[in-house]
Backbone as JSON, one array per atom type, in Angstrom:
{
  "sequence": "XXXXXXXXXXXXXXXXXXXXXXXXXXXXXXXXXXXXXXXXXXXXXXXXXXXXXXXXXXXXXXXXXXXXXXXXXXXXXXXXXXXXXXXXXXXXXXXXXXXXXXXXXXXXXXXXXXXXXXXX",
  "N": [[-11.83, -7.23, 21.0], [-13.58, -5.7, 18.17], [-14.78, -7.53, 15.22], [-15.68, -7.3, 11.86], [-17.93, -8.78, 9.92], [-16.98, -9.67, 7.13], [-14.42, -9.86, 8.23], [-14.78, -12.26, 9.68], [-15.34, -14.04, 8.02], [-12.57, -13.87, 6.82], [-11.05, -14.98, 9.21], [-12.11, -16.79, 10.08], [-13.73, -18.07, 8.66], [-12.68, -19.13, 5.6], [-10.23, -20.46, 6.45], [-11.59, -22.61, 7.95], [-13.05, -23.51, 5.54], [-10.59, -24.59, 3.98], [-9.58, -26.28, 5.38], [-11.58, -28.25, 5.94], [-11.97, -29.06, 3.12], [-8.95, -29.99, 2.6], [-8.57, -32.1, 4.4], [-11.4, -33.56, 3.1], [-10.25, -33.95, 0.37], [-7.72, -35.63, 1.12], [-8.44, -37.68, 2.5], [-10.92, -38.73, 0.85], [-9.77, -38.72, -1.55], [-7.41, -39.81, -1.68], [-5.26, -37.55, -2.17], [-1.97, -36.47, -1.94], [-0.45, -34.42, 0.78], [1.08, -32.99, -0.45], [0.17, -32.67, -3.05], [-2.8, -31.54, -2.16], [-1.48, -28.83, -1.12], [-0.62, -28.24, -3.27], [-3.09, -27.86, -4.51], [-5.02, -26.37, -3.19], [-3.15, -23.72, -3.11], [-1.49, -23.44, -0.85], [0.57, -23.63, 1.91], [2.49, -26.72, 2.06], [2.87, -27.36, 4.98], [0.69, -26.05, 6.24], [-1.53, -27.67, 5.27], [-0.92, -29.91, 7.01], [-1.26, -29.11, 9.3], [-3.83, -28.37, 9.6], [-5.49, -31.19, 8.52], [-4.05, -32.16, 11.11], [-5.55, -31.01, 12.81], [-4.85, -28.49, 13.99], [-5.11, -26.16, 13.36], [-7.91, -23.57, 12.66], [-10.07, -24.79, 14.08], [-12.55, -23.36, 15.12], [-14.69, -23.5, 13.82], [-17.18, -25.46, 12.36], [-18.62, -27.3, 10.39], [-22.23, -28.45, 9.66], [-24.1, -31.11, 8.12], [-25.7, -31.02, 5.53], [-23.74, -28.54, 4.69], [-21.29, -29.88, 4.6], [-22.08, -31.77, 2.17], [-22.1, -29.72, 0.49], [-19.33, -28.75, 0.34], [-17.83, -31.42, -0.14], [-18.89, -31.95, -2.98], [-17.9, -29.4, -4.12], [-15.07, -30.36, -3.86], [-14.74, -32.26, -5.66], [-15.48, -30.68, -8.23], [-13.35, -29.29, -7.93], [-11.35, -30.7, -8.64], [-11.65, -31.64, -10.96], [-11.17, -29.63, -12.4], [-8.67, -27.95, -12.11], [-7.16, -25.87, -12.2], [-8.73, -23.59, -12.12], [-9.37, -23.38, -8.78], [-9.13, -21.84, -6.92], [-11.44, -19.89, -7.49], [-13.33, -21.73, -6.83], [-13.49, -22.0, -4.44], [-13.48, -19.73, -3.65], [-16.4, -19.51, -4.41], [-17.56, -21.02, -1.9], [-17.25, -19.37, -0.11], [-18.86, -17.51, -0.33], [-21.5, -18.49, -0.82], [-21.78, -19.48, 1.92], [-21.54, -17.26, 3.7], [-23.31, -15.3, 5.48], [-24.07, -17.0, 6.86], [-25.56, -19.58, 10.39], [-23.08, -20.0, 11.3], [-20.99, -18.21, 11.21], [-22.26, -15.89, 12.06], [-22.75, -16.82, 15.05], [-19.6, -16.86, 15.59], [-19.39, -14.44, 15.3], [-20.69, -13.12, 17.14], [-19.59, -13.99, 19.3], [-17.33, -13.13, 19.54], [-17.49, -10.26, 19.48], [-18.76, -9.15, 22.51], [-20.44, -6.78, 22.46], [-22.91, -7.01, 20.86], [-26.12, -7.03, 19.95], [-28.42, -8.86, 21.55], [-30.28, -9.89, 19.18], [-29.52, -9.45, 16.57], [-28.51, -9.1, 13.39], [-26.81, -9.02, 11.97], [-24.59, -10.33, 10.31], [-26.08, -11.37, 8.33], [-27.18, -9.81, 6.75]],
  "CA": [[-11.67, -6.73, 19.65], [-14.55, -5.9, 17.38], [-14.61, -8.23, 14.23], [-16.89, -7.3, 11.19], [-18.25, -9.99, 9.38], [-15.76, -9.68, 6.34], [-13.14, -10.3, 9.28], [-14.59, -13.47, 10.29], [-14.64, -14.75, 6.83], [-11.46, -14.43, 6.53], [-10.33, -15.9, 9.76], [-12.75, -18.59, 10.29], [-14.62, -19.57, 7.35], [-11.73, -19.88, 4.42], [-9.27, -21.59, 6.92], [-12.52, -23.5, 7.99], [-13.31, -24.22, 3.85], [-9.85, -25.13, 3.68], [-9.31, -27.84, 6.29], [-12.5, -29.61, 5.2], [-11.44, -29.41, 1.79], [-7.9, -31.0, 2.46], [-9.33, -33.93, 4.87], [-11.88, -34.83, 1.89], [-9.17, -34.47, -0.76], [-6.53, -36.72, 1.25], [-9.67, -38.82, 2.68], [-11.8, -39.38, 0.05], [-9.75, -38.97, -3.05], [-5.71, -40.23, -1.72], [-4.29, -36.85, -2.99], [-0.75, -36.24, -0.7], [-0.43, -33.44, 1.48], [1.65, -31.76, -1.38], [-0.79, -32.49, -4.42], [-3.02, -30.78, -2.15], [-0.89, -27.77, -0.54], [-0.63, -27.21, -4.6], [-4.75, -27.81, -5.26], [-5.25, -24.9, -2.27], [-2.47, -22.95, -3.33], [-1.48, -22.91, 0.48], [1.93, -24.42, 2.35], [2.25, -28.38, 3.12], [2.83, -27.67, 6.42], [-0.51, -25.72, 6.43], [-2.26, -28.98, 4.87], [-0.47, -30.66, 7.73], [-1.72, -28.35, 10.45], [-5.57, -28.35, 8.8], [-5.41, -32.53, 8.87], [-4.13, -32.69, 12.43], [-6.65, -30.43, 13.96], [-3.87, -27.56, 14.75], [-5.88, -25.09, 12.83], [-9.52, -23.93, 12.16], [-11.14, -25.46, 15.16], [-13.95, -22.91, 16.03], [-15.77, -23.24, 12.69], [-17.95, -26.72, 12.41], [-20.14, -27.59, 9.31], [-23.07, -29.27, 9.2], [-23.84, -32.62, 7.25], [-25.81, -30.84, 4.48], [-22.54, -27.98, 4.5], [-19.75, -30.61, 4.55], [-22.0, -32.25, 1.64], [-21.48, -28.78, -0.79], [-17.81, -28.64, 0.15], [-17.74, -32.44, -0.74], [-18.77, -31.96, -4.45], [-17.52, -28.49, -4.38], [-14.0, -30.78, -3.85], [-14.95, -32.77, -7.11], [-15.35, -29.85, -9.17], [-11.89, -28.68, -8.12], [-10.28, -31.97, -8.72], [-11.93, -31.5, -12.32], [-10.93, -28.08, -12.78], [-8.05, -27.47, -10.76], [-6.77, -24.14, -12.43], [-9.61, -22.5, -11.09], [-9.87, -24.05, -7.86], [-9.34, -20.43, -5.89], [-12.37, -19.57, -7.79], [-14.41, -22.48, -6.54], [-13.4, -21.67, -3.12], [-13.9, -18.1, -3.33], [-17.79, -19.38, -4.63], [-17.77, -21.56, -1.54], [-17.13, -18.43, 0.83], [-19.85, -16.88, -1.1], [-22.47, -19.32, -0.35], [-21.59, -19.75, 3.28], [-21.61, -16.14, 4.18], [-24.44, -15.03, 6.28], [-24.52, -18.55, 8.01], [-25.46, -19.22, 11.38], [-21.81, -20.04, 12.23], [-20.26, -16.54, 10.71], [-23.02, -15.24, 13.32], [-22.0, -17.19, 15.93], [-18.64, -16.68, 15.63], [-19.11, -12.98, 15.31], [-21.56, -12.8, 18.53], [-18.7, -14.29, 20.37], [-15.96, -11.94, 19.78], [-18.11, -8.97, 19.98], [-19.82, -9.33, 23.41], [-21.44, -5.8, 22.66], [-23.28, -7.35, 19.99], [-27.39, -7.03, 20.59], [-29.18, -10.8, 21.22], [-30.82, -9.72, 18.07], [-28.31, -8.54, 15.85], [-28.54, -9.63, 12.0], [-25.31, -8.22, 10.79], [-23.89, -11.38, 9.17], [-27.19, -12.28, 7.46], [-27.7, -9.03, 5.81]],
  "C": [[-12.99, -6.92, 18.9], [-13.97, -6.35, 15.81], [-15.84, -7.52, 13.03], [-16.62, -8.45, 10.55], [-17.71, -10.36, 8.62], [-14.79, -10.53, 7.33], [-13.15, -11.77, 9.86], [-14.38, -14.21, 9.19], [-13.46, -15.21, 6.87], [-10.19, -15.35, 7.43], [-10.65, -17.15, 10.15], [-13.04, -18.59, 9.25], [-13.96, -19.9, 6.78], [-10.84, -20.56, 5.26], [-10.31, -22.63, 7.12], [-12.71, -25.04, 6.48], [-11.78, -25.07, 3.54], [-8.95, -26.68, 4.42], [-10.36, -28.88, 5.72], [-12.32, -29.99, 3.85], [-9.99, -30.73, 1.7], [-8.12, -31.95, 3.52], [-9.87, -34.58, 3.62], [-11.19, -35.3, 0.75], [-7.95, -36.09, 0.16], [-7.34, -38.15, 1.77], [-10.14, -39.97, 1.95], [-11.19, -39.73, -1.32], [-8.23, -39.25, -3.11], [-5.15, -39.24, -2.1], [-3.28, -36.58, -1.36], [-0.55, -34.88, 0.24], [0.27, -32.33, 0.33], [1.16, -31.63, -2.24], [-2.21, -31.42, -3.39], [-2.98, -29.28, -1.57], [-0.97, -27.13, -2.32], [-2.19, -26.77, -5.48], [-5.09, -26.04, -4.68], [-4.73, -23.97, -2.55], [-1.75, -22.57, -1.87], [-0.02, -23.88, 0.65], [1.63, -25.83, 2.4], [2.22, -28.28, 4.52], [1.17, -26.65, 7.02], [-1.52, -26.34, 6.18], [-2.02, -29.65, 6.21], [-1.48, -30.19, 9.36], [-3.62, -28.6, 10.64], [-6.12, -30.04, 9.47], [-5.38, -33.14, 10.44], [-5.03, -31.72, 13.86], [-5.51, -29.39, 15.3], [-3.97, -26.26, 14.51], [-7.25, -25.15, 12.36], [-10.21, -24.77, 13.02], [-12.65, -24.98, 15.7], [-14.79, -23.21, 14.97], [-16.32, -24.97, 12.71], [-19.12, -26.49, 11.43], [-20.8, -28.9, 9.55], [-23.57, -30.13, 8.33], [-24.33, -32.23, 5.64], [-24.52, -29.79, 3.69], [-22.0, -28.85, 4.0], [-20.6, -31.47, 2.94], [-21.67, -31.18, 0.56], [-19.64, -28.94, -0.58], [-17.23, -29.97, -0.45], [-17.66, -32.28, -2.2], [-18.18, -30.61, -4.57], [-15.11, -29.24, -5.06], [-14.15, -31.73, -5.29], [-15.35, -31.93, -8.46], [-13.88, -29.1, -9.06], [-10.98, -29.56, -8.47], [-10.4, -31.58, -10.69], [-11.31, -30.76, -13.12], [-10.16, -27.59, -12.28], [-7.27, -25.86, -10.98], [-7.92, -23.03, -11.97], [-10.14, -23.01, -9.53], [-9.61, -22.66, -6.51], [-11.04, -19.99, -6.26], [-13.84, -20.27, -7.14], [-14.85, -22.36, -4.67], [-14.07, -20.46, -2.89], [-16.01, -18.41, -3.4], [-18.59, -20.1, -2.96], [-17.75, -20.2, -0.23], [-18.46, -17.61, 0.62], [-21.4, -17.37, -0.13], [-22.59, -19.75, 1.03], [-21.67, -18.43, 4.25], [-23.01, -15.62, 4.28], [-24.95, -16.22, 7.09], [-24.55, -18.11, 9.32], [-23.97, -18.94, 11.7], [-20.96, -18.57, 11.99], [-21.09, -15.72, 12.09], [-22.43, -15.31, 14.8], [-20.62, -16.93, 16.52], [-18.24, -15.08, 16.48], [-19.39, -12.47, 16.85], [-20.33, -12.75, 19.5], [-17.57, -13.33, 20.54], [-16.71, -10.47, 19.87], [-19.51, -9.06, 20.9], [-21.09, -8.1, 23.43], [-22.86, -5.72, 21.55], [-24.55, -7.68, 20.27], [-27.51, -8.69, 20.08], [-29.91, -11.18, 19.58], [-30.01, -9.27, 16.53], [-28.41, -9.62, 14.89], [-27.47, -9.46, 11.08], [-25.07, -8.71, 9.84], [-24.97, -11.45, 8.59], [-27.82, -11.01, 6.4], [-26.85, -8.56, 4.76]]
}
């Protein structure tokens, strides 16, 4: 199946953004699987899934990544009525990454060694 880059967004990176988000929320800041199924706007049992590494496995951020999604998670704690918004900025800023590349390369083997798609 050919993926465009939109397509991986939406199946890796925001489930991606959203697992690392609810680890550092239940991690770093004690909120419950249901304070944040209601921060995400997403199910508990999709917090649950995220946490135990039953979803979102191909995507992997890097230490300076995982540190924007970190404070990105302290501006949503702040602000939590717009916390789709902060996400949506976090999809933003992550789009054209290697890993969107990566990702993409992989599901479309017809995809030249050179190929810039995601980054443009």
């Amino acid at each position: 199946m050919k993926l465009m880059p939109q397509e991986i967004e939406v199946w890796y990176l925001i489930p991606a953004l959203r697992k690392e988000l609810a680890k550092i929320f239940i991690k770093d800041f004690n909120l419950s699987q249901r304070n944040v199924a209601e921060l995400l706007q997403i199910t508990e049992s999709a917090v649950s899934q995220y946490v135990t590494a039953k979803r979102a496995n191909e995507f992997r951020f890097n230490k300076q990544e995982h540190e924007t999604i970190k404070k990105t998670a302290k501006k949503m704690l702040a602000d939590r009525k717009n916390s789709n918004a902060y996400l949506y900025q976090l999809t933003i800023k992550f789009r054209g990454s290697e890993n969107i590349c990566k990702i993409h390369k992989k599901q479309d083997k017809s995809l030249p060694v050179a190929c810039k798609i995601c980054c443009e």
